[in-house]
N, C-alpha and C positions, 0 to 999 in steps of 0.2 A: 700473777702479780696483780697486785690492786693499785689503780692509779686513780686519781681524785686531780680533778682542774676546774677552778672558776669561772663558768659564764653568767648570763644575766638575762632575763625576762623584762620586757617592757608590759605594765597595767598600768592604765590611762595613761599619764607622761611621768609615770617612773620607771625606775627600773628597780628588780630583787634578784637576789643572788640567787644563781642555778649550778651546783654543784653537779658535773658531769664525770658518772664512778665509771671506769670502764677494767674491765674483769677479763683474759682469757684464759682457758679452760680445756683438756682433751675433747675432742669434737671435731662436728662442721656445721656451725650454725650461728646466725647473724642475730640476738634477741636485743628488743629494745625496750623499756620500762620505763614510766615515769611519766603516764599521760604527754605522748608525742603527738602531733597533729602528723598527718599524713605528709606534708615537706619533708619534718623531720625524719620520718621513718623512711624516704626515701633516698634517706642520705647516704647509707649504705654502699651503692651503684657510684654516688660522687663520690665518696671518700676511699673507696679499695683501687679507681681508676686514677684519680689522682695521686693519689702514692705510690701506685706503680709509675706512673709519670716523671716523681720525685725521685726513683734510682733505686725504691725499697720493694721489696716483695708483702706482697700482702698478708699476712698470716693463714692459714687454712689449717682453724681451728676454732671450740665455738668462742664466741665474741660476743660479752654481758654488755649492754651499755645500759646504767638507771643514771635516770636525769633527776635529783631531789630538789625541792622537796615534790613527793609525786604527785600531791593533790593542786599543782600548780599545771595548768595547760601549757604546753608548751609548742609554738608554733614559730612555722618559719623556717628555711634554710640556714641560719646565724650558728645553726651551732655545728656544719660540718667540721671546722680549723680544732677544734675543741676534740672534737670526735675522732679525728685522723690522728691527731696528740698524742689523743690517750693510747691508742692501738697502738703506735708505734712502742709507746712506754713501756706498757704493758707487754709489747713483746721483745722489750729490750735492747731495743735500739734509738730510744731517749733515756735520759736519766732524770724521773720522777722529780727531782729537788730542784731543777730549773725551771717547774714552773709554778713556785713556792709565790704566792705573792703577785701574782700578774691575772688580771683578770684577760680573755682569750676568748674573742670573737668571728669569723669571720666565713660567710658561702664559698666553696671553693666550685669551680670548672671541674669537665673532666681532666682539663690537662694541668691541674694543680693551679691556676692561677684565681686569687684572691679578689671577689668581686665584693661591692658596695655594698652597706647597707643601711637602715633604718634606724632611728632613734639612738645613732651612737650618744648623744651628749646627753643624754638620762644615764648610759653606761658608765661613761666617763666620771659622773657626778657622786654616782653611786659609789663607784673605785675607793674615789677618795675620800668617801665617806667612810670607808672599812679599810682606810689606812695601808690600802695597800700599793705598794711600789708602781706596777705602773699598767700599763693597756695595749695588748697587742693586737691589733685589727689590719684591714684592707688600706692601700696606701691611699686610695682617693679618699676613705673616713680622717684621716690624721689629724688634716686643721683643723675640722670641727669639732673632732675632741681633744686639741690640744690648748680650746680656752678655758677648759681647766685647769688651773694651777696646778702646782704641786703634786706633778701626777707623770711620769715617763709615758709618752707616746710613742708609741714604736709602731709608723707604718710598714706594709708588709707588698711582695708584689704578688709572691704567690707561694705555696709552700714548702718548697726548696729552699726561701730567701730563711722564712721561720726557724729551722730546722737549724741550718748553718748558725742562726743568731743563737737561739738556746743552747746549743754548743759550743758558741764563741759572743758572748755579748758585744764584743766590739769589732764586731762587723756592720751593724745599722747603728745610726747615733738619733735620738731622740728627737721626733717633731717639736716645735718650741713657737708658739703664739704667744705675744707680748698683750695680753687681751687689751686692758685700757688702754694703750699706746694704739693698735689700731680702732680702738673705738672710738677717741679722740680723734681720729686722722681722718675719719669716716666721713665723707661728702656725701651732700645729697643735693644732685640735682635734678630737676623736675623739668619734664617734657611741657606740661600743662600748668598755666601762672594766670592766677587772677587778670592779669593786666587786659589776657585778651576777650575779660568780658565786658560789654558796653552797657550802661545804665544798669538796672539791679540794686541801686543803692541800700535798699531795705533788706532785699533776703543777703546781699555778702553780711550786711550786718549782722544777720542772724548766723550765718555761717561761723562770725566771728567770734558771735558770743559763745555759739556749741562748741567750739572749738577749745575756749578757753575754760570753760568746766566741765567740758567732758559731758556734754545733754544729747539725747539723740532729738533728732531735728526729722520734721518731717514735710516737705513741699507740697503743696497741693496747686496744681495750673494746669491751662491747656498745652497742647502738643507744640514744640517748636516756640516753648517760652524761656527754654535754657536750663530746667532742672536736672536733667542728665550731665549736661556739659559743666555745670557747676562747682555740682559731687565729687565727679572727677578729677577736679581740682583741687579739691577736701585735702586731700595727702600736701597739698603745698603752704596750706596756713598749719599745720598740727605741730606741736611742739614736737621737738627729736627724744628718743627714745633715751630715758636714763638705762644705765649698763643694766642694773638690776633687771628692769623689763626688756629689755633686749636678750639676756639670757632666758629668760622666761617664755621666751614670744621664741625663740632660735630652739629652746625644747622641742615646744608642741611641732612647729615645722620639722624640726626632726623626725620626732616620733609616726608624723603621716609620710614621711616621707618626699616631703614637698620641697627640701632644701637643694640647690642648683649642687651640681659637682665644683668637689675643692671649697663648700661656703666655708667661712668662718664662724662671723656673728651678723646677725641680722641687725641692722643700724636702722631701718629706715619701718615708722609703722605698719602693717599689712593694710592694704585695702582690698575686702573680698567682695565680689559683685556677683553670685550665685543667678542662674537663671530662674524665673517663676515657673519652672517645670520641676525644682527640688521636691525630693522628696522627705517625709522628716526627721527618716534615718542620717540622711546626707548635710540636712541642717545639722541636729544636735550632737550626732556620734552616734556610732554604735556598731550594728552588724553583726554579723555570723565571729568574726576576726572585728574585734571592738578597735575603732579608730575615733579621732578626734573628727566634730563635724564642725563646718561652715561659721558653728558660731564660736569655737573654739580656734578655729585658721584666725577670726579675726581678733584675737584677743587683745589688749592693746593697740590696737585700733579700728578699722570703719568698716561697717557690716553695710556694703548700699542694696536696699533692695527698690529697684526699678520697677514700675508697674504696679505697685502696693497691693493692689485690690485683688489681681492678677493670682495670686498666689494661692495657694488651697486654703480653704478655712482652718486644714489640721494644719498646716506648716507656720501658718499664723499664730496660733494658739500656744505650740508650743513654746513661742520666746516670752512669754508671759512672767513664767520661772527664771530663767536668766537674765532676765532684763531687769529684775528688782535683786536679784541674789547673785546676780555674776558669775554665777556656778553653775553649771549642771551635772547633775546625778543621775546615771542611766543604771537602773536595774533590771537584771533579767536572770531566769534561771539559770543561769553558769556563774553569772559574773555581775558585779555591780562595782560603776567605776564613778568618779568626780573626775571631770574637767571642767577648766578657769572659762570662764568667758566673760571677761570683762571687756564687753567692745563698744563703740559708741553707734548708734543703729541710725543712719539715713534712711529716709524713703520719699520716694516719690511718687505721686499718682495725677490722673485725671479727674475733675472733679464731675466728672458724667460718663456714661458710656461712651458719647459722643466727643467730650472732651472739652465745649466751647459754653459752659454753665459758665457765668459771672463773664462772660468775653466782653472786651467794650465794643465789637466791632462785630462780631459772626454769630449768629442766630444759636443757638441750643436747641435742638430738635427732639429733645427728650423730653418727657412727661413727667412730672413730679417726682412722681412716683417714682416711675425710674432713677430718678437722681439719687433720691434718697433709698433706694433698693443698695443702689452701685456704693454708698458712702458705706450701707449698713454690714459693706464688706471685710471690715474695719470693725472690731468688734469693741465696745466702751472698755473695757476693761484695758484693752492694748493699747487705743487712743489715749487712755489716761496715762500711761508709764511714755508715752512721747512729750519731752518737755517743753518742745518749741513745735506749733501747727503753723507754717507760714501760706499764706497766696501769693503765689508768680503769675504776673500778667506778663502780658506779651510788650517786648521795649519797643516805644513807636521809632518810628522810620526817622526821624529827625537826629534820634540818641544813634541807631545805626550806622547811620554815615558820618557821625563824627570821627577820624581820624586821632584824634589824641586819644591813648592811649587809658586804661583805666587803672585805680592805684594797683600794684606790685603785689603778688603771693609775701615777698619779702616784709615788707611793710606789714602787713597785716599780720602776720607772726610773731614780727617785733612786740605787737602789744599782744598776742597771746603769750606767747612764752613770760613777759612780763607779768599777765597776769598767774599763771601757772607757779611764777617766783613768788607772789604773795602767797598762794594757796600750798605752796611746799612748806613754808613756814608758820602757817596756820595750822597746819596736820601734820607737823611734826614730828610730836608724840605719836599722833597712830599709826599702826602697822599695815594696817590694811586700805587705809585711804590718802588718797591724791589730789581729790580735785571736787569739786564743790557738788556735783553729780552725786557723790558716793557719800553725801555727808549722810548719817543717823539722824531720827526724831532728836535727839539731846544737845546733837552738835547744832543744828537747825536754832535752837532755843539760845545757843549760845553765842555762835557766830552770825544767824541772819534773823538780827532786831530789826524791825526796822524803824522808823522817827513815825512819829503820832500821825502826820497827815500821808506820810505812805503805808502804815497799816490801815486808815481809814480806806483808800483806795481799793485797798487789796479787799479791804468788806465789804465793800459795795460791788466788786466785779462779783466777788463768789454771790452775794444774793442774786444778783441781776442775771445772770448766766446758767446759777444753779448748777455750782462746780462742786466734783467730788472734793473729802478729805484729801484723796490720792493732790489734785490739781494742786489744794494747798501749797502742799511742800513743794511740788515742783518747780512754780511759780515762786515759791520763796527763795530756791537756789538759784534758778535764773535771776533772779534780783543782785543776788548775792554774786555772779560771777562779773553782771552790769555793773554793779558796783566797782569791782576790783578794777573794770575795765577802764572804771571813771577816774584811777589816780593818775592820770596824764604816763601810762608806762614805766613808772617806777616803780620799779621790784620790791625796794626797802619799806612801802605805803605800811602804812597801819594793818594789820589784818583784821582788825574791827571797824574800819570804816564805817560808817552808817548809812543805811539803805535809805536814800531820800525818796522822794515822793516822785522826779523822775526817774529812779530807777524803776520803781513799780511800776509806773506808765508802759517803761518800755517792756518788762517784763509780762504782763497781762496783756498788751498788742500781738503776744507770740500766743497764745491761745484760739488763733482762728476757730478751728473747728466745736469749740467750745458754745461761740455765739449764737444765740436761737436763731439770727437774722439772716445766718450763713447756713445755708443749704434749702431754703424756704422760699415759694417764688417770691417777685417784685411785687 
């Protein structure tokens, strides 16, 4: 008898349907078909122990399994439950039309008990994309795939529990997540709050303007000036995740495998902080068994990389592409994937080997040359796609011991999130953008005009400085999100505001690195 059951292939964070034929035949032989990676072909050994575990005899006879479509790789343990199915079906001790409409995932133990897996909510997504009834996996998978709607979740414990259910469906009653009611209900409290930083007044600024159009920001100061401890704060001003990106951002974590047991839905933005020992498989994605990388974990929110300079030239380079396209497309002779990387990139660095260039108090021991070696680590092209260059000086001793406290993570939110309500209504129409960061040349011409004496400014920074086209626009969204900043926190403000002439001020002060007069001795 021919039995046919629906699983499912995860490429880059989706999933495609994998029909599993399974055939028995006079024989004694175990064949498998259908480009399996070696997990799968070893599934054999788990699934003939685990169903004898289940109370059933294994058949000993030969046993076809083709996985279609065949020119699809197929890797992973995910399709033993699939596999154990069909065998039984096929030999007669299921009945093929129970599993009419259910897609069926799940690695089994030897002792038939149903273990965890990877990228179920691409699976899930897919289901209900193909209309079908509903999703039978491992019990610790449920909630995460049961923020999908309109879709039966049937967790499982092990394959004894499966068995008994397609024979009797009302024996397990369907997993059930209310998804908006717990995304609405979703707290988020932070360890780390602006408050406990002292003096800084200029860079939280800056913090707060990247924060509210979405800019990556880049620090530049000596050691023990606060720009670690800052960043890490970063997650406590960023507006909360709309559902949309939430599903989105709770994919990709799926698909790597990154999601804690029992998650639901990810509520709170990722902040990923990669050591400067990556490599730039591990940044972008990819590998033997293609995974999402570093800049894809941060998607929808903060990419910090510590140490800036620190980092390989190749590891640098490659965020080049994602950092203007928010995509990355990994090709390689098997396989060529897209993943999202829409993240906002922090970095930090020293502004010397030594660390103490521009100090107002500690000597630089380094030689021009060297300074400017260590800057040229940083390559113009990359420098240019960072929208905000700040300098962090060290807070004098007076600001230290003051005891009152510094404004609230809270507070400073209030007026991001505020501004992010103009920029929702601004970009309403479009699909694909959010927030002032992401705007096109055309939106640029449309939404950030700015008044005759703040474009004069801006024309004089660009000769004086001898700023790319790239700097342009950048500088013109930063203007544009200062702007938004400027309606005193009302959301309903004009989304045409106009960019005065201190907004540009402020907006070309965030160009440090830009100025001939900075990195050059005294």
């Amino acid at each position: 008898m021919l039995v046919k059951i629906t699983g499912a292939a995860i490429q880059g964070i989706d999933a495609i349907p994998i029909t599993i034929e399974t055939l028995i035949e006079p024989g004694f032989q175990f064949v498998m078909v259908g480009l399996p990676d070696t997990a799968v072909k070893e599934s054999s050994e788990r699934v003939a122990s685990a169903i004898q575990e289940s109370g059933f005899e294994f058949p000993r006879k030969k046993i076809v399994i083709n996985m279609a479509p065949a020119d699809v790789r197929k890797e992973g343990s995910a399709y033993d439950l699939p596999i154990a199915l069909g065998i039984l079906a096929a030999d007669g001790k299921l009945d093929p039309a129970t599993f009419d409409n259910f897609l069926i995932m799940g690695e089994l133990s030897l002792d038939g008990t149903l273990l965890p897996l990877g990228g179920v909510l691409p699976m899930a997504i897919m289901a209900r994309a193909m209309h079908m009834r509903g999703i039978i996996l491992p019990e610790a998978n449920a909630q995460e795939a049961a923020v999908v709607n309109n879709l039966e979740v049937y967790g499982m414990k092990n394959l004894a529990q499966v068995i008994g259910f397609l024979k009797d469906n009302s024996t397990v009653a369907p997993t059930v997540v209310n998804t908006r009611e717990e995304f609405a209900r979703a707290y988020q409290d932070f360890d780390l709050d602006f408050s406990d930083v002292k003096g800084q007044e200029v860079v939280k600024r800056a913090f707060e303007v990247a924060c509210a159009g979405g800019h990556n920001i880049l620090l530049v100061g000596p050691p023990g000036a606060g720009k670690s401890m800052m960043a890490k704060r970063l997650p406590s001003i960023l507006p909360p995740l709309t559902l949309s990106e939430a599903l989105e951002t709770t994919k990709i974590h799926s698909v790597a495998g990154k999601l804690k047991g029992g998650s639901k839905l990810m509520t709170t933005r990722p902040f990923r902080s990669p050591h400067h020992t990556i490599s730039p498989v591990a940044l972008v994605g990819g590998g033997t068994n293609p995974m999402p990388g570093e800049i894809s974990l941060a998607h929808n929110g903060v990419l910090f990389l510590d140490e800036f300079p620190e980092f390989s030239r190749s590891v640098l380079e490659v965020l080049r592409q994602p950092l203007e396209d928010r995509h990355i497309n990994i090709s390689r002779a098997k396989y060529s994937i897209d993943y999202p990387a829409g993240f906002m990139l922090v970095a930090s660095m020293n502004p010397c080997p030594c660390g103490y260039y521009n100090h107002p108090t500690k000597e630089c021991t380094c030689s021009q040359l060297q300074v400017q070696k260590y800057l040229n680590r940083i390559s113009g092209p990359l420098l240019d796609r960072i929208d905000l260059q700040v300098e962090i000086l060290p807070v004098p001793f007076k600001e230290l011991q003051e005891m009152k406290p510094g404004e609230s993570s809270a507070a400073i939110r209030q007026r991001v999130v505020a501004a992010r309500e103009i920029q929702s209504r601004r970009f309403a129409g479009e699909r694909s953008i959010h927030c002032n960061a992401q705007m096109t040349p055309r939106m640029l011409q449309q939404w950030a005009r700015p008044q005759d004496d703040a474009m004069a400014i801006l024309e004089q920074s660009m000769l004086r400085f001898d700023m790319s086209a790239r700097a342009y626009d950048r500088i013109l969204k930063v203007a544009r999100t200062v702007a938004d900043l400027d309606t005193e926190g009302n959301p309903t403000a004009d989304p045409d505001y106009p960019i005065q002439s201190h907004h540009m001020h402020e907006a070309v002060s965030y160009r440090t690195l830009d100025r001939s007069s900075w990195g050059t001795a005294y």
